[in-house]
C-alpha positions, 0 to 999 in steps of 0.5 A: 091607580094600581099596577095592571099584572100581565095576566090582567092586561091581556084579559083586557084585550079583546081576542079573536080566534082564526079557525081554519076549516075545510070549505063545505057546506054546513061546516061554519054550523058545526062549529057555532053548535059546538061553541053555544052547545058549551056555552059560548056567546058568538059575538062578532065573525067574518068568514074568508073563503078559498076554493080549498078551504076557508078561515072564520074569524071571531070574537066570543064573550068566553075565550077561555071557554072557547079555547078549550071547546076548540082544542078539546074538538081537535079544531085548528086556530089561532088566536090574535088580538083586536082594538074594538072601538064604538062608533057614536050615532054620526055617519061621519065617525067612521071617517073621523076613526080612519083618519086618526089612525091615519095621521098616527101611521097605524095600519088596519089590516082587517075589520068588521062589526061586531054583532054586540052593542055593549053600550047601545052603539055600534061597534068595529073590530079592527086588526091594526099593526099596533094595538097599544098605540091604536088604543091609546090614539083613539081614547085621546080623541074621545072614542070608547075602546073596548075591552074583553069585559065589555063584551063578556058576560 
């Protein structure tokens, strides 16, 4: 098997973009006009909400794409990475998934579903502490961990 460059690792990665926006009504449709209008699949989000303003979290099949729709727009984010994990069909999996990161001290920060099942199953973002490690912890203990690929199209 051959050397992953950065650049290859990193487009791996399943990316999540935070984008703040002031919280009124018919904002968070502005937003996902301006992603699909430039051809940009949603495929996972998650919305904080404050008094002031409010933070939507989400996962997209083109990040380079929306990216530049963002920055081209003048909206404010960041962007972070995910570990996105399939859940089989048992309803002890998500039991089984916490407990592994568990017993490898790995910390979730913050998770939700994605709304794509690239292989028929369901699927969980998480925002752990260690990426690699999660990766790596879940894959030892047979669960499918996913890519950006596995998501785009």
């Amino acid at each position: 098997m051959g050397l992953q460059t950065a650049r290859e690792e990193e487009m791996d990665k399943i990316i999540q973009f935070s984008v703040y926006m002031e919280n009124k009504a018919g904002r968070l449709l502005d937003l996902v006009r301006i992603l699909t209008g430039g051809g940009v699949d949603i495929v996972g989000f998650t919305i904080l909400d404050s008094v002031d303003a409010a933070v939507v979290r989400l996962v997209v099949d083109d990040p380079s794409n929306a990216r530049a729709l963002l920055h081209e727009q003048n909206i404010a984010f960041n962007e972070s990475t995910l570990v996105a994990v399939e859940l089989p069909q048992s309803a002890d999996d998500l039991r089984k998934l916490l407990a592994i990161l568990l017993q490898a001290e790995i910390n979730i920060y913050f998770s939700y579903p994605l709304m794509t099942r690239p292989y028929g199953k369901a699927v969980l973002a998480l925002r752990v502490e260690d990426d690699e490690l999660a990766g790596s912890v879940l894959i030892r203990n047979q669960f499918r961990v996913l890519t950006q690929k596995d998501i785009s199209r």
